[in-house]
N, CA, C, O and CB atoms as a CASP TS submission, in Angstrom:
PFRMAT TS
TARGET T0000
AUTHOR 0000-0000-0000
METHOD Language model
MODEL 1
PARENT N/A
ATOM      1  N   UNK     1     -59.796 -94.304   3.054  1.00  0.00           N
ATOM      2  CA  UNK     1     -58.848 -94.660   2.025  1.00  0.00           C
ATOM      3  C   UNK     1     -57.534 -95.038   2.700  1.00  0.00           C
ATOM      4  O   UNK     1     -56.983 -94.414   3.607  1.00  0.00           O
ATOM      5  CB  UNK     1     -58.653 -93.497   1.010  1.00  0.00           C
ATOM      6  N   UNK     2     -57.141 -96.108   2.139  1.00  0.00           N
ATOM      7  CA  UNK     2     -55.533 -96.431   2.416  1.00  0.00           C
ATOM      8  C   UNK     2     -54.722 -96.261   1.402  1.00  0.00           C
ATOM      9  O   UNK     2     -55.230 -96.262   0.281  1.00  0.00           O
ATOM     10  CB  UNK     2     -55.222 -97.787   2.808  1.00  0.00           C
ATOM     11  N   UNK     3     -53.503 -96.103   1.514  1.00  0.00           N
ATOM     12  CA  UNK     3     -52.750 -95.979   1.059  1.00  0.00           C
ATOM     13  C   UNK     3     -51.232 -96.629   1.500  1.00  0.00           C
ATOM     14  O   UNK     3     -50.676 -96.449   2.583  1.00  0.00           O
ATOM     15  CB  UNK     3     -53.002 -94.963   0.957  1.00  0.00           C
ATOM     16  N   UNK     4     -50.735 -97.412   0.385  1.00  0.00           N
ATOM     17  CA  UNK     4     -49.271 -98.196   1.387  1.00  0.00           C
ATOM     18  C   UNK     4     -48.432 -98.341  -0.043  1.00  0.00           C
ATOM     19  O   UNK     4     -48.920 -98.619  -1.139  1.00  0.00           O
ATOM     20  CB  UNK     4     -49.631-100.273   2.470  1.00  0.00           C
ATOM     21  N   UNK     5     -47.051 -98.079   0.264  1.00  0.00           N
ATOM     22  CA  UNK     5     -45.880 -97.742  -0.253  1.00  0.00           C
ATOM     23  C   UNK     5     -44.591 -98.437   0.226  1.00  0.00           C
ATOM     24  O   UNK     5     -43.788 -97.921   1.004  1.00  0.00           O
ATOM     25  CB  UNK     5     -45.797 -96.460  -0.079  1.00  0.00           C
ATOM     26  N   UNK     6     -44.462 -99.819  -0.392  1.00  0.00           N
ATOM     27  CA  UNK     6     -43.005-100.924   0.631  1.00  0.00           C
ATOM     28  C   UNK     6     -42.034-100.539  -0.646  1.00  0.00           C
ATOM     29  O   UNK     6     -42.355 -99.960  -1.683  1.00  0.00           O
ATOM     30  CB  UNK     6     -43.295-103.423   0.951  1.00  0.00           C
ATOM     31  N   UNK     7     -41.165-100.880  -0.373  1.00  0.00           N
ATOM     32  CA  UNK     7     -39.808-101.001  -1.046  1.00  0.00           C
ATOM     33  C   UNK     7     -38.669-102.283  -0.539  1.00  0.00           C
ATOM     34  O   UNK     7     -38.258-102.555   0.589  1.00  0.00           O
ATOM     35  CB  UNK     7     -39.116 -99.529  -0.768  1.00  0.00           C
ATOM     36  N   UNK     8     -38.317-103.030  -2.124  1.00  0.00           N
ATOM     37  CA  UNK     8     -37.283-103.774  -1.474  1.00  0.00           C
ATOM     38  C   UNK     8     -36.304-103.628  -2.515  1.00  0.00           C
ATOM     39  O   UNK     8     -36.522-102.810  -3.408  1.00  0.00           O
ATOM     40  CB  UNK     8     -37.622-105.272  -1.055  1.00  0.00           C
ATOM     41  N   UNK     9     -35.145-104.386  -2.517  1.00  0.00           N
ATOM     42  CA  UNK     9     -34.123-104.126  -3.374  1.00  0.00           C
ATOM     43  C   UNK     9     -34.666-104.288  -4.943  1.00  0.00           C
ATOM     44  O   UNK     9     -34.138-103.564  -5.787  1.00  0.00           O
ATOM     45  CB  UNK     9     -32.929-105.098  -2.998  1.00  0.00           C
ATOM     46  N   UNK    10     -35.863-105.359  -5.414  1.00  0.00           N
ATOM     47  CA  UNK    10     -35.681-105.230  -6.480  1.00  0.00           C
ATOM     48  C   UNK    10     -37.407-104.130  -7.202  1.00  0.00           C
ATOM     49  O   UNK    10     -37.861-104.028  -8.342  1.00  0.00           O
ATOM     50  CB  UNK    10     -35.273-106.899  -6.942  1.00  0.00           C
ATOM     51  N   UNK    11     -37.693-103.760  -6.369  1.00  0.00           N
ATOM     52  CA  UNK    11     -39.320-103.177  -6.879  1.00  0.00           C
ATOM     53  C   UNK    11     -39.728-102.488  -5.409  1.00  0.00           C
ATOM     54  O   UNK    11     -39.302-102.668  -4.268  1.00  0.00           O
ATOM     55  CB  UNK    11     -40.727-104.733  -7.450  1.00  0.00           C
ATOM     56  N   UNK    12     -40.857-101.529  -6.030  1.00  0.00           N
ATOM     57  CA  UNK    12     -41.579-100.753  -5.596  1.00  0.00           C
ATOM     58  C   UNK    12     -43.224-101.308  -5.424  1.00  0.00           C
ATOM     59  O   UNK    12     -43.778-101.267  -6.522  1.00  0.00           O
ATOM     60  CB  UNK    12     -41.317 -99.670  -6.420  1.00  0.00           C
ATOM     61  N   UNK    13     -44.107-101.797  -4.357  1.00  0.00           N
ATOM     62  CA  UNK    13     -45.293-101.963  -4.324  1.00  0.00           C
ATOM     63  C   UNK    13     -45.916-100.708  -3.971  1.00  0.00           C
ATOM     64  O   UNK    13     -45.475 -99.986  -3.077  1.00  0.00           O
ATOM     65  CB  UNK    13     -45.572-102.968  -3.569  1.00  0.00           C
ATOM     66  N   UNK    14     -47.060-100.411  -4.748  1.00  0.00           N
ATOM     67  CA  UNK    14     -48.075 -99.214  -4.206  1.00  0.00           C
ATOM     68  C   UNK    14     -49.238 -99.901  -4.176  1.00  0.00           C
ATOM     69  O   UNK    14     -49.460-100.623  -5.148  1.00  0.00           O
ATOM     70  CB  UNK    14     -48.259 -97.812  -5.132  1.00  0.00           C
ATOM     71  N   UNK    15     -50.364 -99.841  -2.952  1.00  0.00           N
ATOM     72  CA  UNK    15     -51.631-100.464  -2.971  1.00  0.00           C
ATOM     73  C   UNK    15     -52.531 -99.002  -2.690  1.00  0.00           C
ATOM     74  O   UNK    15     -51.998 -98.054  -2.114  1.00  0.00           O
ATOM     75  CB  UNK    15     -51.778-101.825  -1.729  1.00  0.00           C
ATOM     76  N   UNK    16     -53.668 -98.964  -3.076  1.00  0.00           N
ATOM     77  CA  UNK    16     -54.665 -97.968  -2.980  1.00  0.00           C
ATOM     78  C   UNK    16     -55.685 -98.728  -2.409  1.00  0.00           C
ATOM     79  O   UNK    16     -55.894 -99.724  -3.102  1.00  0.00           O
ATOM     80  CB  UNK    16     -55.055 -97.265  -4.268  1.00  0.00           C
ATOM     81  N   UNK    17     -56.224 -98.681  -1.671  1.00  0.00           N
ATOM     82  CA  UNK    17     -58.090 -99.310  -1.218  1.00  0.00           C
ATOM     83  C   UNK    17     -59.175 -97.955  -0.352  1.00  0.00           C
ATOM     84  O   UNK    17     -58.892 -97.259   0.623  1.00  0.00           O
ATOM     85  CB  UNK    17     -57.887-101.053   0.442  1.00  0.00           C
ATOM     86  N   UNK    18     -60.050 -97.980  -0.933  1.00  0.00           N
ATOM     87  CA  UNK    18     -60.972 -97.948  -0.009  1.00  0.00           C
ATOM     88  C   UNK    18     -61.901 -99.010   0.548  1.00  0.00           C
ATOM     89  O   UNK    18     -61.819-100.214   0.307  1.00  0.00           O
ATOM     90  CB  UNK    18     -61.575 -97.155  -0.373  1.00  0.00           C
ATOM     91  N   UNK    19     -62.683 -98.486   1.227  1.00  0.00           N
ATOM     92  CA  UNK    19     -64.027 -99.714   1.595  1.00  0.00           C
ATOM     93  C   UNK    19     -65.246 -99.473   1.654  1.00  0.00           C
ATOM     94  O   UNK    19     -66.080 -99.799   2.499  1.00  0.00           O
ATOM     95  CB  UNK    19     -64.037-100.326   2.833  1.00  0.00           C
ATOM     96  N   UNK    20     -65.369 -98.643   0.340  1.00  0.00           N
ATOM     97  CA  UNK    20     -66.302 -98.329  -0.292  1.00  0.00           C
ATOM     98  C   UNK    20     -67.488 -98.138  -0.025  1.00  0.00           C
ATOM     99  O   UNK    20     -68.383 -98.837  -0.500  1.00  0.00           O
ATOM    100  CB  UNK    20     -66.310 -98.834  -0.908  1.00  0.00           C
ATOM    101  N   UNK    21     -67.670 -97.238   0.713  1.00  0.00           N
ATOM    102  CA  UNK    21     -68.667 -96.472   1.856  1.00  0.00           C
ATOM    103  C   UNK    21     -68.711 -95.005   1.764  1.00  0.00           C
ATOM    104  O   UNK    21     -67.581 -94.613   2.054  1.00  0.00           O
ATOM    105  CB  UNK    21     -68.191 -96.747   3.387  1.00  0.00           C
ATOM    106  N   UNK    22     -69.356 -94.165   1.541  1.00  0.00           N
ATOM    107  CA  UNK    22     -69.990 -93.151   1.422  1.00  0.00           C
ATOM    108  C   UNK    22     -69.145 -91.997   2.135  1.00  0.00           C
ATOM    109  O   UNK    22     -69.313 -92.095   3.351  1.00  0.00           O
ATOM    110  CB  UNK    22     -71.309 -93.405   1.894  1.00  0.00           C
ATOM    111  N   UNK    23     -68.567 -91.278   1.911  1.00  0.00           N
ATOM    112  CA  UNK    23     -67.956 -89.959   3.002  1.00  0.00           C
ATOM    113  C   UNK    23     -66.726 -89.696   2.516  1.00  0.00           C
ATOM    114  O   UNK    23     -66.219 -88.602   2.762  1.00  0.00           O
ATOM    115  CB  UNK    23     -67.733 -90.306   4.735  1.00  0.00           C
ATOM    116  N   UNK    24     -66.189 -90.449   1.911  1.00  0.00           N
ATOM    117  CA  UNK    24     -64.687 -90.257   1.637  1.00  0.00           C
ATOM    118  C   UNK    24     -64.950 -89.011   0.551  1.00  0.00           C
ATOM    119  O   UNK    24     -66.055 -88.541   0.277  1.00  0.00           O
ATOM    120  CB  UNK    24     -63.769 -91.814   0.949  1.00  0.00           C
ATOM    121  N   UNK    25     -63.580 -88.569  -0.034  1.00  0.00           N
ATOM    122  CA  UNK    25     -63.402 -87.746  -0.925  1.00  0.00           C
ATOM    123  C   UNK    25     -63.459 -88.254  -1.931  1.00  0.00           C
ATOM    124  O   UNK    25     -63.072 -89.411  -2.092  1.00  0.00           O
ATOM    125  CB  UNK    25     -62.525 -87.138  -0.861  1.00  0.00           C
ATOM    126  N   UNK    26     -64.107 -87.303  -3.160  1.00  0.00           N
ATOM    127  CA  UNK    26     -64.223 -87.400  -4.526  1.00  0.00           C
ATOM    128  C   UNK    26     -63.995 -86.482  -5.546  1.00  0.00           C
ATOM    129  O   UNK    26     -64.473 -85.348  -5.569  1.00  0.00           O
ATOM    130  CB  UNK    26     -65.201 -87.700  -4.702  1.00  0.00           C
ATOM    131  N   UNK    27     -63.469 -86.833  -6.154  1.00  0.00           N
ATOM    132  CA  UNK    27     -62.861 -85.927  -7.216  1.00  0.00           C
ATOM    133  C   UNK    27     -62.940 -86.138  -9.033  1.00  0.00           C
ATOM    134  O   UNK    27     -62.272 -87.125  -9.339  1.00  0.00           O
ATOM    135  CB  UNK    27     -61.383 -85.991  -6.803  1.00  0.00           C
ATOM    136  N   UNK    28     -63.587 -85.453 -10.272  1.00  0.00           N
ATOM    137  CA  UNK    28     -63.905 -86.031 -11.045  1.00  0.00           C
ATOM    138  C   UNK    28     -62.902 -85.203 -11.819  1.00  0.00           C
ATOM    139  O   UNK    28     -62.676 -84.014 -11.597  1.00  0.00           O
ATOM    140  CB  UNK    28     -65.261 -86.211 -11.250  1.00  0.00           C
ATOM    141  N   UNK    29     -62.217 -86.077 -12.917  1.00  0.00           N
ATOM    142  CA  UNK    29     -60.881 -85.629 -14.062  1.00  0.00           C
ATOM    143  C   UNK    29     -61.669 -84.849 -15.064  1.00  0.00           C
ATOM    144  O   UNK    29     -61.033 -84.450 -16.040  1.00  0.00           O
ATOM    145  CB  UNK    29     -59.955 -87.103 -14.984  1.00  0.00           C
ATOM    146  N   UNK    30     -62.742 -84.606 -15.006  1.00  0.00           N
ATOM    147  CA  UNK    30     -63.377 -84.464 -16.466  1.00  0.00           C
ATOM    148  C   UNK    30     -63.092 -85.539 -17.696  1.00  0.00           C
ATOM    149  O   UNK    30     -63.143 -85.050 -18.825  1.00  0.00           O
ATOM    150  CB  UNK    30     -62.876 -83.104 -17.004  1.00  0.00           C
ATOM    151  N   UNK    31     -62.839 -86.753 -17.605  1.00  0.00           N
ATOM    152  CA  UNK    31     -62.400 -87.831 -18.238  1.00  0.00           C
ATOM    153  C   UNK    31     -61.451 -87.404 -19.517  1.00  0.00           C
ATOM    154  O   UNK    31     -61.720 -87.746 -20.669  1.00  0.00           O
ATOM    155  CB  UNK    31     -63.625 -88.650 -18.612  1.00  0.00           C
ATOM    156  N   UNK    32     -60.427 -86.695 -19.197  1.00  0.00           N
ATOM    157  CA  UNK    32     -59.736 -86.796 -19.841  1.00  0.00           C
ATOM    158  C   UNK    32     -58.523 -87.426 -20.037  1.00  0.00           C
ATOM    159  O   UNK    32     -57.693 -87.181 -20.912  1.00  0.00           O
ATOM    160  CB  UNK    32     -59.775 -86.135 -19.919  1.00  0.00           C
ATOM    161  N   UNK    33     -58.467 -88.447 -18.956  1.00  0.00           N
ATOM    162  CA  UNK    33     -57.171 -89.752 -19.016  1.00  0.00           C
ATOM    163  C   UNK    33     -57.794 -91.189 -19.691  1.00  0.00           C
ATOM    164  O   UNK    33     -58.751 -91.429 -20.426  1.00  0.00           O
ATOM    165  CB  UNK    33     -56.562 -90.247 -17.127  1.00  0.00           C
ATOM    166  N   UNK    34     -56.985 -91.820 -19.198  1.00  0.00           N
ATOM    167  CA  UNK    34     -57.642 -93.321 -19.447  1.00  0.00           C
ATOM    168  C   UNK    34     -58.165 -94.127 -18.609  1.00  0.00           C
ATOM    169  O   UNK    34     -58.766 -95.134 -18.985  1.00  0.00           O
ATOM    170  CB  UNK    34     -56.882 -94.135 -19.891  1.00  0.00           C
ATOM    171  N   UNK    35     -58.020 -93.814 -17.382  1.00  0.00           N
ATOM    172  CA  UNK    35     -58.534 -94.497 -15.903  1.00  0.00           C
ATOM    173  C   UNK    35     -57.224 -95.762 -16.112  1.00  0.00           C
ATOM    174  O   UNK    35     -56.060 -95.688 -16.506  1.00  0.00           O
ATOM    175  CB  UNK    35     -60.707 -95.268 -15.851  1.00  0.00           C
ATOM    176  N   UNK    36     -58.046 -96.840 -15.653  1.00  0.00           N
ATOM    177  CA  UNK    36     -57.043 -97.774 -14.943  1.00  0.00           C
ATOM    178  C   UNK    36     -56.549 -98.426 -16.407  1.00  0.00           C
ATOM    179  O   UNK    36     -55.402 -97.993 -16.521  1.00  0.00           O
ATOM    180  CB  UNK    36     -57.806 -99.014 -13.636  1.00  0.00           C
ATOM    181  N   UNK    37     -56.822 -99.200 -17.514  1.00  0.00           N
ATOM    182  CA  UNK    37     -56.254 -99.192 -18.546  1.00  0.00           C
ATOM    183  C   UNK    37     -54.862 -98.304 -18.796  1.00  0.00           C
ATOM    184  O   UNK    37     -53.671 -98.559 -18.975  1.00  0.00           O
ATOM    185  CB  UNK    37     -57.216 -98.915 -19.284  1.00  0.00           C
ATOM    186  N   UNK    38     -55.473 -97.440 -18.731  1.00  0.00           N
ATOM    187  CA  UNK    38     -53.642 -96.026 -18.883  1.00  0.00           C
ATOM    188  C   UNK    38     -52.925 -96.240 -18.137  1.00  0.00           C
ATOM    189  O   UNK    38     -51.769 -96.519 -18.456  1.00  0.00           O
ATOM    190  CB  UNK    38     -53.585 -94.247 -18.553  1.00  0.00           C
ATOM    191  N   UNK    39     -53.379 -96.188 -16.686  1.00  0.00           N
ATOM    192  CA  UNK    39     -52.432 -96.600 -15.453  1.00  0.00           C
ATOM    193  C   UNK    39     -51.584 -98.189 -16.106  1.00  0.00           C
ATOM    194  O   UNK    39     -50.371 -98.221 -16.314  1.00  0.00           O
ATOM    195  CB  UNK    39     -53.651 -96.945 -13.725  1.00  0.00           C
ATOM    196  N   UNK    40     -52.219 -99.012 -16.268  1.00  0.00           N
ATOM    197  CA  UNK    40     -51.468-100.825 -16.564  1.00  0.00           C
ATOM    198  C   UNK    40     -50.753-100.211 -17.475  1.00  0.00           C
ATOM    199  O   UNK    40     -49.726 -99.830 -16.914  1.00  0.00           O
ATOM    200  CB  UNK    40     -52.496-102.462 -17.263  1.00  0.00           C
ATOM    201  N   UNK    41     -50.744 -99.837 -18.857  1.00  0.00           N
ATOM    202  CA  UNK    41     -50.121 -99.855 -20.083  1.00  0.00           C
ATOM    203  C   UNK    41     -49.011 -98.560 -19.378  1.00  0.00           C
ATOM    204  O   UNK    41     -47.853 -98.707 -19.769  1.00  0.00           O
ATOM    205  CB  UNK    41     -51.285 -99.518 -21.643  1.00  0.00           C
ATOM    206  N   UNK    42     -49.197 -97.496 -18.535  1.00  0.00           N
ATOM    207  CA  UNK    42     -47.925 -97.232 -17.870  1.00  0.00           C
ATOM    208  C   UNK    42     -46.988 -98.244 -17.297  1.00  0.00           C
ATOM    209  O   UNK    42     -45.835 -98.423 -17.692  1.00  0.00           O
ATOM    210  CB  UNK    42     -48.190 -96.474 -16.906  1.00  0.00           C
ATOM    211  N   UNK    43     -47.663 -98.975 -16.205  1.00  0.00           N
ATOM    212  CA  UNK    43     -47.114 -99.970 -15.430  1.00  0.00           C
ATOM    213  C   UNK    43     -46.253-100.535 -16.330  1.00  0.00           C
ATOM    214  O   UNK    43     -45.033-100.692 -16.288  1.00  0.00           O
ATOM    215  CB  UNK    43     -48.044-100.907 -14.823  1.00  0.00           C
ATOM    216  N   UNK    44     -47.239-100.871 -17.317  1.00  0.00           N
ATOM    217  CA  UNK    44     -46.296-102.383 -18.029  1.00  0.00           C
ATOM    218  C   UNK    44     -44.912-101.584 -19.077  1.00  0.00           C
ATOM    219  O   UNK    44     -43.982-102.200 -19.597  1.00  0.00           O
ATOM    220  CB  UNK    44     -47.762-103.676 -19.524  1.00  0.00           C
ATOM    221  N   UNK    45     -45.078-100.592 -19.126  1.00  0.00           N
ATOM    222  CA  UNK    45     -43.997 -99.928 -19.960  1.00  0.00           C
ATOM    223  C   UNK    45     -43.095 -99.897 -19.430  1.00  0.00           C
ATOM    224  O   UNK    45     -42.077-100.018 -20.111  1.00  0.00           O
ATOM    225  CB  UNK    45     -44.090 -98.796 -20.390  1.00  0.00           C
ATOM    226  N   UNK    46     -42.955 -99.735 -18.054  1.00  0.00           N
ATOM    227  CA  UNK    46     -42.116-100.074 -16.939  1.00  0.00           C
ATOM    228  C   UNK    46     -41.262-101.234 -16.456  1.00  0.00           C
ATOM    229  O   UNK    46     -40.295-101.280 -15.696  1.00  0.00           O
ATOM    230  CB  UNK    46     -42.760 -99.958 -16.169  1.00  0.00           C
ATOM    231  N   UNK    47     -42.076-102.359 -17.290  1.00  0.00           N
ATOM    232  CA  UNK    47     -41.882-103.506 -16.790  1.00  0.00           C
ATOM    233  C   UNK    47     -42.458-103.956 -15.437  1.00  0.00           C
ATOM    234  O   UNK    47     -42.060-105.027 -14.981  1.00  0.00           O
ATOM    235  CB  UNK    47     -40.687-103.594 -16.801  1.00  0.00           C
ATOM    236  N   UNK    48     -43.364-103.227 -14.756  1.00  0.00           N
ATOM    237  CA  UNK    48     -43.712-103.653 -13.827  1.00  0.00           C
ATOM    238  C   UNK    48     -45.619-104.569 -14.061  1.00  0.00           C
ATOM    239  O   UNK    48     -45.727-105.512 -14.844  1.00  0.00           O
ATOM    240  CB  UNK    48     -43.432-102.320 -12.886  1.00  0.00           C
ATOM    241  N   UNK    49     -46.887-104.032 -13.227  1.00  0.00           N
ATOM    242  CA  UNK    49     -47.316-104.648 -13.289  1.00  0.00           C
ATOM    243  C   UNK    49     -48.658-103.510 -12.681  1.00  0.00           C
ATOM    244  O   UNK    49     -48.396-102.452 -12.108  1.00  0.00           O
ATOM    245  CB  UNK    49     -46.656-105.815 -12.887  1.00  0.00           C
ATOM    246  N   UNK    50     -49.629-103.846 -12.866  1.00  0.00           N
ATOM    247  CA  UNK    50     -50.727-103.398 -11.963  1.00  0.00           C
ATOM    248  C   UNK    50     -52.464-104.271 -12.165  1.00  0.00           C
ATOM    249  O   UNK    50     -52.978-104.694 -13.201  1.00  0.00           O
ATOM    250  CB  UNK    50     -50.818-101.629 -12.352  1.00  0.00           C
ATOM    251  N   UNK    51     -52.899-104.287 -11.007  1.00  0.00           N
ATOM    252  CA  UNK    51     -54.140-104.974 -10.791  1.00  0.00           C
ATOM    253  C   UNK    51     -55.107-103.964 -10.405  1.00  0.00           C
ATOM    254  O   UNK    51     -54.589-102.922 -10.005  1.00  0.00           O
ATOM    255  CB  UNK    51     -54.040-106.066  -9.760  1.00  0.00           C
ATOM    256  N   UNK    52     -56.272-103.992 -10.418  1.00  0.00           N
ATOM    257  CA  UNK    52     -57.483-103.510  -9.691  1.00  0.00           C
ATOM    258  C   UNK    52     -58.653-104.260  -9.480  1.00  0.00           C
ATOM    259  O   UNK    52     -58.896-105.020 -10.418  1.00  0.00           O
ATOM    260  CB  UNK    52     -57.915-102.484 -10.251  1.00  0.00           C
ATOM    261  N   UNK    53     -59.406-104.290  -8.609  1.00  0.00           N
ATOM    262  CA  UNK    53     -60.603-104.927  -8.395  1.00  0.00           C
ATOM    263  C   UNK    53     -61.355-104.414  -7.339  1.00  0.00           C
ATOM    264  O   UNK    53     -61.183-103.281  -6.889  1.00  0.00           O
ATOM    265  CB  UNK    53     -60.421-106.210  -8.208  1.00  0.00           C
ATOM    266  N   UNK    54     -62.310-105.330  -6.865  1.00  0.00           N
ATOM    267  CA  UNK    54     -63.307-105.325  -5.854  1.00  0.00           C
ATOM    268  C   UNK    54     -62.065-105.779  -4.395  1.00  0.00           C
ATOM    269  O   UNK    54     -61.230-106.675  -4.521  1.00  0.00           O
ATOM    270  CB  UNK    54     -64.817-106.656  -6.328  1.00  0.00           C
ATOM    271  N   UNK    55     -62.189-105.128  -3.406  1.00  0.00           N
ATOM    272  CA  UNK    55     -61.408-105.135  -1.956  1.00  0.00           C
ATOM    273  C   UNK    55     -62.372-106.400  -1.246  1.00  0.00           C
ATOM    274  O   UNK    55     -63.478-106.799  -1.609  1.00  0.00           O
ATOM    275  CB  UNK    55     -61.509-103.317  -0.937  1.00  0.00           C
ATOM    276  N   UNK    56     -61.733-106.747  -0.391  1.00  0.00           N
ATOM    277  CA  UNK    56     -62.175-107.680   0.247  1.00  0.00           C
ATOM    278  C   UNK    56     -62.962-107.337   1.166  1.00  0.00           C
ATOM    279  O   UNK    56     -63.724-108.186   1.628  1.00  0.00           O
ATOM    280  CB  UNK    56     -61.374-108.340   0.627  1.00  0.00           C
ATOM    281  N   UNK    57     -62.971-105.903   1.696  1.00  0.00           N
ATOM    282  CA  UNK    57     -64.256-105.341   2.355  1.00  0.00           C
ATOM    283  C   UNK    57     -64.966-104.820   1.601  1.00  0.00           C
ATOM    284  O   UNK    57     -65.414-103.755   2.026  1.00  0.00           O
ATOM    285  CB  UNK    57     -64.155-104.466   3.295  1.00  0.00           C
ATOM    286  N   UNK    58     -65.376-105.185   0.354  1.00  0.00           N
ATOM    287  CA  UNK    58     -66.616-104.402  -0.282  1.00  0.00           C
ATOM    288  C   UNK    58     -65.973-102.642  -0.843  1.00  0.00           C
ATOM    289  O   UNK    58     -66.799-101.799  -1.193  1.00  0.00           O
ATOM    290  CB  UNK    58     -68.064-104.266   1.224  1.00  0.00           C
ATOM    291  N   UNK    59     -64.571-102.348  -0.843  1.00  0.00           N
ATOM    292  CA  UNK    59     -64.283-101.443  -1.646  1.00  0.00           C
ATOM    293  C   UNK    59     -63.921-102.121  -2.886  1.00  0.00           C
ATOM    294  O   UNK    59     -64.376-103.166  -3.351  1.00  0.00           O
ATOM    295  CB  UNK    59     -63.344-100.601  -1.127  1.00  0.00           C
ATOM    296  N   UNK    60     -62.852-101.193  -3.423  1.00  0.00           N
ATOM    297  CA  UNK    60     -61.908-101.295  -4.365  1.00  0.00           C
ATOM    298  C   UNK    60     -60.670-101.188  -4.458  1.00  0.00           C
ATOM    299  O   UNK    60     -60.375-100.265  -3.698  1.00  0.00           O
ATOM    300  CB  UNK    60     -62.105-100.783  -4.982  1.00  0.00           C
ATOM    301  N   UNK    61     -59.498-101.688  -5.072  1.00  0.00           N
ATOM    302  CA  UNK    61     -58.264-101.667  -4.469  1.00  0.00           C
ATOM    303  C   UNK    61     -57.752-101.608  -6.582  1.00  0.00           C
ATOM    304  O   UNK    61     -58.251-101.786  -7.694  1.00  0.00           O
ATOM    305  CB  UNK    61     -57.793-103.388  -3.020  1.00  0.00           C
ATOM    306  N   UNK    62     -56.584-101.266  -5.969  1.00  0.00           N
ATOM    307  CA  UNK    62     -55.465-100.979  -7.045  1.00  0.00           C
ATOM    308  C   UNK    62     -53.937-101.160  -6.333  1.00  0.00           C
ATOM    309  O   UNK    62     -53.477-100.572  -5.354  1.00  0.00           O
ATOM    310  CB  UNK    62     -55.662 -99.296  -7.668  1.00  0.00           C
ATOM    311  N   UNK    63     -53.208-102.395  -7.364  1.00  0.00           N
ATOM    312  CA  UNK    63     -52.267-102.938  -6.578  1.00  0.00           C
ATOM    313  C   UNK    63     -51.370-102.431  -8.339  1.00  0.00           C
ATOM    314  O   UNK    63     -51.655-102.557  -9.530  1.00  0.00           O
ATOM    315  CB  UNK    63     -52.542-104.898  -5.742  1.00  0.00           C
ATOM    316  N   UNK    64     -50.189-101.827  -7.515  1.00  0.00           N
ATOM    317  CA  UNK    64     -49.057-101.667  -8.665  1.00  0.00           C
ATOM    318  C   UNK    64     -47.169-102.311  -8.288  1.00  0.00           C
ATOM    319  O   UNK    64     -46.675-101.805  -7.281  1.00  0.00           O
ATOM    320  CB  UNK    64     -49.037 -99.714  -8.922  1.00  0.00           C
ATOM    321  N   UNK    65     -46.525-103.042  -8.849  1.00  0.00           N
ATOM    322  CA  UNK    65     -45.411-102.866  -8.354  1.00  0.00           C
ATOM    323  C   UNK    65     -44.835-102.916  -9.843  1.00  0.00           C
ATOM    324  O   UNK    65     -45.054-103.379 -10.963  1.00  0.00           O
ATOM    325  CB  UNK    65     -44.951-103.872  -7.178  1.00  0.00           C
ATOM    326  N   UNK    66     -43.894-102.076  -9.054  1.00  0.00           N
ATOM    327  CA  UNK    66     -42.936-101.500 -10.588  1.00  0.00           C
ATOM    328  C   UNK    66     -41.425-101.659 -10.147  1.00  0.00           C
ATOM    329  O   UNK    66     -41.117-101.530  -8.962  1.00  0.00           O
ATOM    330  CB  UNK    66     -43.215 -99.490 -11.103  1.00  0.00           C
ATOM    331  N   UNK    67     -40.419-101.962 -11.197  1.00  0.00           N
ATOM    332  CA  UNK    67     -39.215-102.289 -10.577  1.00  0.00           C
ATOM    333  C   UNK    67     -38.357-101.186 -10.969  1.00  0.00           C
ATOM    334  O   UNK    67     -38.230-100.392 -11.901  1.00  0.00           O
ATOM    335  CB  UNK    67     -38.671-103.657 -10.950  1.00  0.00           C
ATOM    336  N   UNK    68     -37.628-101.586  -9.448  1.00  0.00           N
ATOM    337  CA  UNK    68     -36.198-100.593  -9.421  1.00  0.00           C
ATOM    338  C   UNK    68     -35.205-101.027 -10.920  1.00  0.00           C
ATOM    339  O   UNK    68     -35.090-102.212 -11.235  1.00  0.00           O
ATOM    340  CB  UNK    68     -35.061-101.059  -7.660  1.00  0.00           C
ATOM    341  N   UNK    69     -34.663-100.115 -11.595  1.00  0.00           N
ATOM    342  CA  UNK    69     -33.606 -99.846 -12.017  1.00  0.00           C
ATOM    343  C   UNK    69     -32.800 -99.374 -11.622  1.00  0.00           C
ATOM    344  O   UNK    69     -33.103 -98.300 -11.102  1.00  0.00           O
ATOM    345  CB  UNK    69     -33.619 -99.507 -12.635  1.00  0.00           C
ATOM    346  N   UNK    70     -31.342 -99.734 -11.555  1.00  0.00           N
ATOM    347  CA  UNK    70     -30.010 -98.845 -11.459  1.00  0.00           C
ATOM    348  C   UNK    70     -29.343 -98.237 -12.575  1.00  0.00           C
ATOM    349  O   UNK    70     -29.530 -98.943 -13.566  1.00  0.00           O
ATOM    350  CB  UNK    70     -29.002 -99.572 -10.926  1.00  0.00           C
ATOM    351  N   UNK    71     -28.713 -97.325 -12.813  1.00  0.00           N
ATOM    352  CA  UNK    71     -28.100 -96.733 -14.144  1.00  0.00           C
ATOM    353  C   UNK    71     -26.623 -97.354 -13.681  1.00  0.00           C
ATOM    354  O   UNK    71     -26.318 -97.516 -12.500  1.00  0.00           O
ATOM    355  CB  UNK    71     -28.228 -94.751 -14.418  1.00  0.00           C
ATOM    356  N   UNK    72     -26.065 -97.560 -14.408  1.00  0.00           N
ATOM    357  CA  UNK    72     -24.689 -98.006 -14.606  1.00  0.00           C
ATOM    358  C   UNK    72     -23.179 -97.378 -15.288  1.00  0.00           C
ATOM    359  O   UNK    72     -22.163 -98.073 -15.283  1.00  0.00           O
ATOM    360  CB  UNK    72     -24.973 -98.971 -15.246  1.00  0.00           C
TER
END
């Protein structure tokens, strides 16, 4: 699993991937969230944004960037 976290002045990117191969860790919610649906409709409440799909090595990836606010 990867995991990567950039920052620039106006937003926050978070990417998640594995490469979807057997050994890694697993962990089950008892489905009591929404999975990735809940995650976007967070995102987007935010104004930001989020994707998921198939990884380009045969995992799966989840791409989020959400923007900085300043209070004033």
């Amino acid at each position: 699993m990867r995991v990567s976290v950039c920052r620039d002045e106006e937003s926050v990117r978070i990417e998640v991937s594995d490469n979807g191969r057997p050994g890694g860790r697993s962990w089950r919610s008892g489905g009591a969230g929404r999975g990735l649906a809940g995650m976007r409709e967070r995102a987007e409440l935010l104004g930001g944004t989020l994707a998921a799909g198939p990884g380009a090595d045969g995992g799966f990836e989840v791409r989020a960037v959400l923007p900085i606010r300043y209070a004033s």
